[in-house]
PDB file as gemmi writes it, atoms N, CA and C in Angstrom:
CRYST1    1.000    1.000    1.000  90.00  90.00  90.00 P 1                      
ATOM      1  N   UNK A   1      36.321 -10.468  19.287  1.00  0.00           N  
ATOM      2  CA  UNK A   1      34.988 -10.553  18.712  1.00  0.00           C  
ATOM      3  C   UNK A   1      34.875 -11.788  17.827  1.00  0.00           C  
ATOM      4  N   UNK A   2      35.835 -12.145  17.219  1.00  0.00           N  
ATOM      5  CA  UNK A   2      35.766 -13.444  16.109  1.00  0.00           C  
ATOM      6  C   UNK A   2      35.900 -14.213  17.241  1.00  0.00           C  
ATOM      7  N   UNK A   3      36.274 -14.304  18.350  1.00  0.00           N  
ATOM      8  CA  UNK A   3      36.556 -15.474  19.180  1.00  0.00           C  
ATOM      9  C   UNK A   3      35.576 -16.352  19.399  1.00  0.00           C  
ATOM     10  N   UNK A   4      34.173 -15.227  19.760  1.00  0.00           N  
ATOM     11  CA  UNK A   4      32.484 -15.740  20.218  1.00  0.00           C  
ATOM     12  C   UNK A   4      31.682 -15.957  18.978  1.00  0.00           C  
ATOM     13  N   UNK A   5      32.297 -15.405  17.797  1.00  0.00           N  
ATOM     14  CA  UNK A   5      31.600 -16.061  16.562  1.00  0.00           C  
ATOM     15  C   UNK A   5      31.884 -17.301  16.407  1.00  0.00           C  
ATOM     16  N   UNK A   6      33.344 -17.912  16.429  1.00  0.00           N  
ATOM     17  CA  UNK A   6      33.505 -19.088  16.415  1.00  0.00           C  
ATOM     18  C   UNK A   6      32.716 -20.129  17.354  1.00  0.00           C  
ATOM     19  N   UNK A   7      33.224 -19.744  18.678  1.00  0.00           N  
ATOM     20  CA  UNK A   7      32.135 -20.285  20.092  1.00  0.00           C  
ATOM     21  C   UNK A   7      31.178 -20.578  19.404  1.00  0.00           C  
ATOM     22  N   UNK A   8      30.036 -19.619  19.202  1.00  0.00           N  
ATOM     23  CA  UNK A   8      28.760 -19.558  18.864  1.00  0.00           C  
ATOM     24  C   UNK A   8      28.619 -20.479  17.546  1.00  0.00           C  
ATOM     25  N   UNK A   9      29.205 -20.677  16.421  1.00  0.00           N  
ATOM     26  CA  UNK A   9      29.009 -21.435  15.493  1.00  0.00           C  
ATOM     27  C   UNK A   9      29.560 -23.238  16.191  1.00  0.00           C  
ATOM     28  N   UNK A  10      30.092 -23.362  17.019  1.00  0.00           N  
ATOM     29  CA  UNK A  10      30.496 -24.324  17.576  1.00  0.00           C  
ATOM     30  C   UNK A  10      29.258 -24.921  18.762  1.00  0.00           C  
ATOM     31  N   UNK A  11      28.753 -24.313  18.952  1.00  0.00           N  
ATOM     32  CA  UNK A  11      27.299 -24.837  20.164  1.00  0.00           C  
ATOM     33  C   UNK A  11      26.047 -25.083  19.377  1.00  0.00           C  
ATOM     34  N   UNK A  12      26.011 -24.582  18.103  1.00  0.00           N  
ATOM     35  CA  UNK A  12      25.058 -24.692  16.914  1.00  0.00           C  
ATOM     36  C   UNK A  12      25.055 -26.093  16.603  1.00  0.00           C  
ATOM     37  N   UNK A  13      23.329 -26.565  16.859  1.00  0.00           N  
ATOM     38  CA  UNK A  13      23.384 -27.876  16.558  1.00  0.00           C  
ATOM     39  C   UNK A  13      23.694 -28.122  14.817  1.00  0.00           C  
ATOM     40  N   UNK A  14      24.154 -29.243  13.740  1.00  0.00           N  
ATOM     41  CA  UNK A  14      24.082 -29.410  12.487  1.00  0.00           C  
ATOM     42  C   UNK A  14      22.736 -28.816  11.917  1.00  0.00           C  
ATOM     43  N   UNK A  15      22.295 -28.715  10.957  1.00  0.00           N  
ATOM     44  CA  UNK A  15      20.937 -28.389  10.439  1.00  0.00           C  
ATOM     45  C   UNK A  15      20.098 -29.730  10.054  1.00  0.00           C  
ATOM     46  N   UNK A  16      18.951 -29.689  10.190  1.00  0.00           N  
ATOM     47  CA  UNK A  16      18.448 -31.369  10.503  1.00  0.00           C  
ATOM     48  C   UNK A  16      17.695 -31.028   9.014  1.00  0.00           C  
ATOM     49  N   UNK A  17      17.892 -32.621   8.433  1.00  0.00           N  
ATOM     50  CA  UNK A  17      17.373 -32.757   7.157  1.00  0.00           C  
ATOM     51  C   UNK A  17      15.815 -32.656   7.261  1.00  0.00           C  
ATOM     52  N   UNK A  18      15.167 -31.414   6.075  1.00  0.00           N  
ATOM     53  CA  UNK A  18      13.645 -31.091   5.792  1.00  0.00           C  
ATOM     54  C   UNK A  18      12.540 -32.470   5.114  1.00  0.00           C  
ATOM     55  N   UNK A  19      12.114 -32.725   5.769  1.00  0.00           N  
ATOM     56  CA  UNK A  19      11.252 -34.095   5.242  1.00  0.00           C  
ATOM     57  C   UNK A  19      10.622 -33.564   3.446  1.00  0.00           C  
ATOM     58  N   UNK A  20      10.766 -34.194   2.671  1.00  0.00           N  
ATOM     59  CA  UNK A  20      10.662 -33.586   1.159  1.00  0.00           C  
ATOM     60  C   UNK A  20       9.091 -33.672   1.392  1.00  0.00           C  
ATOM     61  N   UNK A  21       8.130 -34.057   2.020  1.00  0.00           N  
ATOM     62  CA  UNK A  21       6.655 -33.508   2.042  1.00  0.00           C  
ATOM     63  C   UNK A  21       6.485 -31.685   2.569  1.00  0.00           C  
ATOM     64  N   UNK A  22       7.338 -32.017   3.461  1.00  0.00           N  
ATOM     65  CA  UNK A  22       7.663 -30.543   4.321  1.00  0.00           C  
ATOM     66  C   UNK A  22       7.703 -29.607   3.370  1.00  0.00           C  
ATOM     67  N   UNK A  23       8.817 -29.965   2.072  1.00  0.00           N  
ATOM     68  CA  UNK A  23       9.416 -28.944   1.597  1.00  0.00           C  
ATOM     69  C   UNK A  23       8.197 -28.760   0.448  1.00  0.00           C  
ATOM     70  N   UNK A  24       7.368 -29.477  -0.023  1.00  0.00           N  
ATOM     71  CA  UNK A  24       6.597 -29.235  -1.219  1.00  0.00           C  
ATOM     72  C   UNK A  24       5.588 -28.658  -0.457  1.00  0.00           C  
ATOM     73  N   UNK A  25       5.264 -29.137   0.751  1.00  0.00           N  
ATOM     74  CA  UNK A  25       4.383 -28.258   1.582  1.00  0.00           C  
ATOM     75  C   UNK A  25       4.655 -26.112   1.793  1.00  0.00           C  
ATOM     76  N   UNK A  26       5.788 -26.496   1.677  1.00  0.00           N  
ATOM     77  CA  UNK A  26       5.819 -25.085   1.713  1.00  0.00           C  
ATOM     78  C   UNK A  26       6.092 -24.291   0.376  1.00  0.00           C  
ATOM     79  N   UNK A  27       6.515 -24.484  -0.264  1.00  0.00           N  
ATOM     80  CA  UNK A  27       6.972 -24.449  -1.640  1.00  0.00           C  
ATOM     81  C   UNK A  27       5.081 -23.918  -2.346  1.00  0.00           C  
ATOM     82  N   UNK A  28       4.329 -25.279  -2.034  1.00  0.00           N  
ATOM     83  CA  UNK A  28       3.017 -25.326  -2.974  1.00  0.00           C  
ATOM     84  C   UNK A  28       2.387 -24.075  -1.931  1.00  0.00           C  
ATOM     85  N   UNK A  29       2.391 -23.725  -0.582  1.00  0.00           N  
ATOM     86  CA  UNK A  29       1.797 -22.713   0.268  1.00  0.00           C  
ATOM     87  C   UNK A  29       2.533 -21.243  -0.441  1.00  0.00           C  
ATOM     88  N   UNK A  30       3.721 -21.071  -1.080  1.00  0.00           N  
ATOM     89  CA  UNK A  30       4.225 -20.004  -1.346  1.00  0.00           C  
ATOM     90  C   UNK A  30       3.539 -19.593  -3.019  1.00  0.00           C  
ATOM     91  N   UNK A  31       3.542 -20.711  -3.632  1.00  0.00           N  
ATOM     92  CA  UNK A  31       2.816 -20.406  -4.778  1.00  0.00           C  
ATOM     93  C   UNK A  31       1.137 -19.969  -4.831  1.00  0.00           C  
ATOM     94  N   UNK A  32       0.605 -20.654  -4.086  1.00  0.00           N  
ATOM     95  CA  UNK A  32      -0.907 -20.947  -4.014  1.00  0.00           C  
ATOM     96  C   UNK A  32      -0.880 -19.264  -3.229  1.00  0.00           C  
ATOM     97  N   UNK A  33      -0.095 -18.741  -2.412  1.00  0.00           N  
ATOM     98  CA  UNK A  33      -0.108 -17.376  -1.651  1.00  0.00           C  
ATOM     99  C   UNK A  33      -0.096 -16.641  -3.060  1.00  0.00           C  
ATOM    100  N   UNK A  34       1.234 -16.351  -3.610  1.00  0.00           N  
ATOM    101  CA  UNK A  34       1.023 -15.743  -4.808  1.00  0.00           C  
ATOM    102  C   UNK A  34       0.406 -15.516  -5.540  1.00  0.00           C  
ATOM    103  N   UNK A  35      -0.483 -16.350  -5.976  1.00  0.00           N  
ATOM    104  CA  UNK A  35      -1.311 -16.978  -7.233  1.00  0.00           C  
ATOM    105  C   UNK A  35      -2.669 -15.992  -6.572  1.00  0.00           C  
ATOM    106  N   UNK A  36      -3.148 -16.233  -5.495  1.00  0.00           N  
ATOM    107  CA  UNK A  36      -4.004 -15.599  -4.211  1.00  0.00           C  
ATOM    108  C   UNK A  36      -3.877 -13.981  -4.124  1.00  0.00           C  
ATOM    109  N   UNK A  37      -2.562 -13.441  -4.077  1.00  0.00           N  
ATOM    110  CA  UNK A  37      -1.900 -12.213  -3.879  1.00  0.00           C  
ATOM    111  C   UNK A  37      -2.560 -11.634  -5.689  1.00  0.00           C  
ATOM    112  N   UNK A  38      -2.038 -12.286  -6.739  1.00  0.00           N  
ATOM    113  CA  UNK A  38      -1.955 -11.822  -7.988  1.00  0.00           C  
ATOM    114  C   UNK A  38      -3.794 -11.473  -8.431  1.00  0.00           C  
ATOM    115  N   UNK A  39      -4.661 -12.590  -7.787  1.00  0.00           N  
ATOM    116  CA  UNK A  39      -5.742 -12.569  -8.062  1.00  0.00           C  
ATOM    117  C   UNK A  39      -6.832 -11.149  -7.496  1.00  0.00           C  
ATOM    118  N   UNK A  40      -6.147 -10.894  -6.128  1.00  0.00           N  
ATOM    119  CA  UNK A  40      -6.662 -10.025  -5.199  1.00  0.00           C  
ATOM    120  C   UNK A  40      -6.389  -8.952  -5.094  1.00  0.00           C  
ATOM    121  N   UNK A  41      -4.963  -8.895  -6.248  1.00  0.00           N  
ATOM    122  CA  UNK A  41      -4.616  -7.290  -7.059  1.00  0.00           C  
ATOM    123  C   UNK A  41      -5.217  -7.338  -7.929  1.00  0.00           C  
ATOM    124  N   UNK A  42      -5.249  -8.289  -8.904  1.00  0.00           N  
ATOM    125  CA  UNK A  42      -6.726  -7.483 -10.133  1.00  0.00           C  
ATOM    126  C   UNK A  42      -8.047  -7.374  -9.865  1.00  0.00           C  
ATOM    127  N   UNK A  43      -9.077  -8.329  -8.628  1.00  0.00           N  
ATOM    128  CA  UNK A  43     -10.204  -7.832  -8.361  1.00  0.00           C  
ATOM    129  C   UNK A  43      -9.801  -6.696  -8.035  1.00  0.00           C  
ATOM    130  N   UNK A  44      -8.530  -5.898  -6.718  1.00  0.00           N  
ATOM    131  CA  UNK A  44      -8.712  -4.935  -6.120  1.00  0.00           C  
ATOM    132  C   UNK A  44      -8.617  -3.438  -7.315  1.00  0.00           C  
ATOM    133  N   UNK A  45      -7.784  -3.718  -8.453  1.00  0.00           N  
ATOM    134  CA  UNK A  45      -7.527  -2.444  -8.801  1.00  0.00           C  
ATOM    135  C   UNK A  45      -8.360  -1.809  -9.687  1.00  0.00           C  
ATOM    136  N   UNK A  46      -9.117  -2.302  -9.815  1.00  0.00           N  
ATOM    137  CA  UNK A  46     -10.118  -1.756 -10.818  1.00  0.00           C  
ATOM    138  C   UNK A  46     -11.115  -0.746 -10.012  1.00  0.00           C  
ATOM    139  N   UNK A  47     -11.481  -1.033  -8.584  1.00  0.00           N  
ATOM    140  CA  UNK A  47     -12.237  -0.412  -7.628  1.00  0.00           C  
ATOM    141  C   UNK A  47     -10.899   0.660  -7.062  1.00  0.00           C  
ATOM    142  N   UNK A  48      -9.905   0.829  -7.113  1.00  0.00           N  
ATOM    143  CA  UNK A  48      -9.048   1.566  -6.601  1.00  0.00           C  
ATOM    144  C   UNK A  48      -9.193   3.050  -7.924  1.00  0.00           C  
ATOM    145  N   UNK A  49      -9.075   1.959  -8.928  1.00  0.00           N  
ATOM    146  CA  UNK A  49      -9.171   3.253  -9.850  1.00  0.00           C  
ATOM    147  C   UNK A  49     -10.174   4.043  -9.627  1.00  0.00           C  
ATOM    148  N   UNK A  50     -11.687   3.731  -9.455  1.00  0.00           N  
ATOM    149  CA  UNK A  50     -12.423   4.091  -9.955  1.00  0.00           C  
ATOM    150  C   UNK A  50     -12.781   5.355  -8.252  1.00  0.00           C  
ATOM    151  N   UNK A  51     -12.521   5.040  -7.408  1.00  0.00           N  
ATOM    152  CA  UNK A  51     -12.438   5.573  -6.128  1.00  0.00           C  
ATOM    153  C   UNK A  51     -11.345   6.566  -6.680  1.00  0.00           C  
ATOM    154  N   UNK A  52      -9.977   6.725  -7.454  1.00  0.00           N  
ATOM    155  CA  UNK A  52      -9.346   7.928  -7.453  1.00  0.00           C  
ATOM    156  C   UNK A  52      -9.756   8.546  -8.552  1.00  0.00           C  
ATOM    157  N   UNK A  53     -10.598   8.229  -9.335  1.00  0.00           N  
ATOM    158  CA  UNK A  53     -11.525   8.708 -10.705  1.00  0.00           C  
ATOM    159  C   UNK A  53     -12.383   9.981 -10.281  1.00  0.00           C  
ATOM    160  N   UNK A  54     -13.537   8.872  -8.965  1.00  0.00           N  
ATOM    161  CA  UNK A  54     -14.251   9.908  -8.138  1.00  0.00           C  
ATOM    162  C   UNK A  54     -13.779  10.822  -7.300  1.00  0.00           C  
ATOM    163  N   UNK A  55     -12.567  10.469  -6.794  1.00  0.00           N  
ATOM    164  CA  UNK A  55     -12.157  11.396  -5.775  1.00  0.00           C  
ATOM    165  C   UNK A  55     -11.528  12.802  -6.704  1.00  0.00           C  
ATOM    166  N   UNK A  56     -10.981  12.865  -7.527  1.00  0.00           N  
ATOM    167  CA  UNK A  56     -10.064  13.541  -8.806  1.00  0.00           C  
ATOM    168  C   UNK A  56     -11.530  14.335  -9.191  1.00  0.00           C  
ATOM    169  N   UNK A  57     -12.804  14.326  -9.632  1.00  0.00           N  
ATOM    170  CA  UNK A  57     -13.824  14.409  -9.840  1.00  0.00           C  
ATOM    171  C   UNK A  57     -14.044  15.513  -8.595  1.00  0.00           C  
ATOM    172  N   UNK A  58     -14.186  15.133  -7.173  1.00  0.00           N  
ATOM    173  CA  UNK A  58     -14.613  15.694  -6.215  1.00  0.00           C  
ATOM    174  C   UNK A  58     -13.513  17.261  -5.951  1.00  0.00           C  
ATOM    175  N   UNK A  59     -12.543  16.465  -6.122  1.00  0.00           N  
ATOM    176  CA  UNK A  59     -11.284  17.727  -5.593  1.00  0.00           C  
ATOM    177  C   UNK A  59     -11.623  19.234  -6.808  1.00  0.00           C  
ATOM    178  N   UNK A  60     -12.019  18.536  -8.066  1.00  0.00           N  
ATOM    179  CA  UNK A  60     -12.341  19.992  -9.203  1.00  0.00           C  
ATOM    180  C   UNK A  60     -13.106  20.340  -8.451  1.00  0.00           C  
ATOM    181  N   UNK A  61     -14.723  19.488  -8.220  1.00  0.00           N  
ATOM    182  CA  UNK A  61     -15.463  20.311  -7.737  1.00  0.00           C  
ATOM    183  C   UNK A  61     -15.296  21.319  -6.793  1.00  0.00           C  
ATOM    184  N   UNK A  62     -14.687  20.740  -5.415  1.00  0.00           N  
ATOM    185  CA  UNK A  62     -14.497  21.741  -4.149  1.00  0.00           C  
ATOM    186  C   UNK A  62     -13.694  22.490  -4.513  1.00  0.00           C  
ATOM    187  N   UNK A  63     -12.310  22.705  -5.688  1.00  0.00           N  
ATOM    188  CA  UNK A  63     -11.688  23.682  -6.153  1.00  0.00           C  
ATOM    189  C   UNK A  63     -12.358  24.851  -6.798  1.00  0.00           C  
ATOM    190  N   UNK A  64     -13.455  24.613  -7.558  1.00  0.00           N  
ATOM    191  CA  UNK A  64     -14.405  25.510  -8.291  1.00  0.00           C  
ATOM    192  C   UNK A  64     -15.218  26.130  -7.148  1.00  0.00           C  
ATOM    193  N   UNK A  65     -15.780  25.637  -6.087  1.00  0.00           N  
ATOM    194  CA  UNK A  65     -16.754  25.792  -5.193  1.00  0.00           C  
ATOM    195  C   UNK A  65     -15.811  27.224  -4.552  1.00  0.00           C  
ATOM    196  N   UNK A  66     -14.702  26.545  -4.186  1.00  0.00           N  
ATOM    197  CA  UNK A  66     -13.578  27.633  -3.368  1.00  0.00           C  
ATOM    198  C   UNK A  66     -13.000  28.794  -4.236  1.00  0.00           C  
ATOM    199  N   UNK A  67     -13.158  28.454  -5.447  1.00  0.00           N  
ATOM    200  CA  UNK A  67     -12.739  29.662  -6.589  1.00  0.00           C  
ATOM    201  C   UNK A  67     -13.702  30.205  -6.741  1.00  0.00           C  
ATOM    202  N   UNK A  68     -15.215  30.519  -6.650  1.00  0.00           N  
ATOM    203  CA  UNK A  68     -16.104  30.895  -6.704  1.00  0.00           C  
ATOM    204  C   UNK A  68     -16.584  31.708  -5.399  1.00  0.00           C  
ATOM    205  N   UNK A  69     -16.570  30.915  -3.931  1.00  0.00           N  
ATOM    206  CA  UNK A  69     -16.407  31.556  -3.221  1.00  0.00           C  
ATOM    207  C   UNK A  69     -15.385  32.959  -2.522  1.00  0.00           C  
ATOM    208  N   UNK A  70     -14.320  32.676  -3.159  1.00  0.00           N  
ATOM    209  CA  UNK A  70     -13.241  33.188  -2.943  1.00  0.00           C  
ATOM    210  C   UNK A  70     -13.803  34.682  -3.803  1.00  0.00           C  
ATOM    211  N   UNK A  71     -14.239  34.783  -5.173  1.00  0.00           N  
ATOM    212  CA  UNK A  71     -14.556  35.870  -5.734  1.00  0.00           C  
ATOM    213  C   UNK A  71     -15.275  36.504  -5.155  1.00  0.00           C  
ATOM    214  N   UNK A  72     -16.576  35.880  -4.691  1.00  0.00           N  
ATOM    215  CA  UNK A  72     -17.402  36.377  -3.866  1.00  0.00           C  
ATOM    216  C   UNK A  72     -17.493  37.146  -3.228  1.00  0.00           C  
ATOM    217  N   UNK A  73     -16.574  36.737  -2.121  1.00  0.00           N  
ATOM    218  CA  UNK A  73     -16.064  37.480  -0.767  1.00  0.00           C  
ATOM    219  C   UNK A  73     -15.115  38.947  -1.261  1.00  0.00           C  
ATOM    220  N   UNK A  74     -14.191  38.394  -2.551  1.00  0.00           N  
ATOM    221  CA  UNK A  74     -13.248  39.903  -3.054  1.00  0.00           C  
ATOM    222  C   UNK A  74     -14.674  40.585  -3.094  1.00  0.00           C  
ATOM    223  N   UNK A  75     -15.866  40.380  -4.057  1.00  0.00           N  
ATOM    224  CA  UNK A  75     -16.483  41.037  -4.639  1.00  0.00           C  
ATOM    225  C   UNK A  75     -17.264  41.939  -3.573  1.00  0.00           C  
ATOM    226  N   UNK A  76     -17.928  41.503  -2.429  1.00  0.00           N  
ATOM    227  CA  UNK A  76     -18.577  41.868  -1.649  1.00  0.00           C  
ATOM    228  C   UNK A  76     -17.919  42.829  -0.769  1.00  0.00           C  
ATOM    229  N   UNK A  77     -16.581  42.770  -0.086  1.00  0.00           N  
ATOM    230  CA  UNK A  77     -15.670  43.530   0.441  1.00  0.00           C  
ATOM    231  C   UNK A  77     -15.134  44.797  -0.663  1.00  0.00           C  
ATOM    232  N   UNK A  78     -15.423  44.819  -1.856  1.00  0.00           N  
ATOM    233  CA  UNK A  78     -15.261  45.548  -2.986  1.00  0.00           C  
ATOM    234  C   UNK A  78     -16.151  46.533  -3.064  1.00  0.00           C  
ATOM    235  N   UNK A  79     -16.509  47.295  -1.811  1.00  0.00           N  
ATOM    236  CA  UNK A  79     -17.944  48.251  -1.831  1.00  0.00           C  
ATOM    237  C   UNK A  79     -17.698  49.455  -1.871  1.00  0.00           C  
ATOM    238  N   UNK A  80     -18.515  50.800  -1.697  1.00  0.00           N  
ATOM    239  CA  UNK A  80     -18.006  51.801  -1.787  1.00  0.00           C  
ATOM    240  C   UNK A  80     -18.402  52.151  -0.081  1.00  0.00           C  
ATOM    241  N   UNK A  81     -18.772  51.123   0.802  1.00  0.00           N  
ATOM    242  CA  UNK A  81     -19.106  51.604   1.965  1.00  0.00           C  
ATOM    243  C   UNK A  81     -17.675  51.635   3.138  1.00  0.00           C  
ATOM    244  N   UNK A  82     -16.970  51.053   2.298  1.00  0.00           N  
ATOM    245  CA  UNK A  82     -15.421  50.932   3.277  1.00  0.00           C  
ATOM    246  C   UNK A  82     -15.293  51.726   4.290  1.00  0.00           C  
TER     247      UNK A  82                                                      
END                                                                             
């Protein structure tokens, strides 16, 4: 198995020198991404909150709706016509 690792590192051309525009080119694309990424988490989280604010809001409600119904139904099945 080390035999074809060697092989294989031996058919591998050298690594060819990165033109230094290249490299600031990518370098300034990784920052400017970030910078992009950082901006598009604080517009986004403020609307994230406020969507699990409402949703947290909704779930009491349909919990109360279903705790209410739920009595209901004991109450009504609770007859003396059984």
């Amino acid at each position: 198995m080390t035999g074809s690792l060697c092989l294989s590192r031996s058919i591998m051309a050298p690594p060819v020198a990165v033109s230094p525009l290249i490299k600031t080119a990518r370098w300034s694309a990784l920052l400017i991404g970030m910078l992009y990424g950082k901006q598009r988490f604080d517009h986004l989280k403020p609307i994230a909150e406020e969507e699990r604010r409402v949703e947290e809001a909704e779930k009491k409600l349909r919990e109360e709706q279903e705790r209410i119904y739920k009595q209901l139904s004991e109450a009504s099945s609770d007859t003396i016509l059984k």
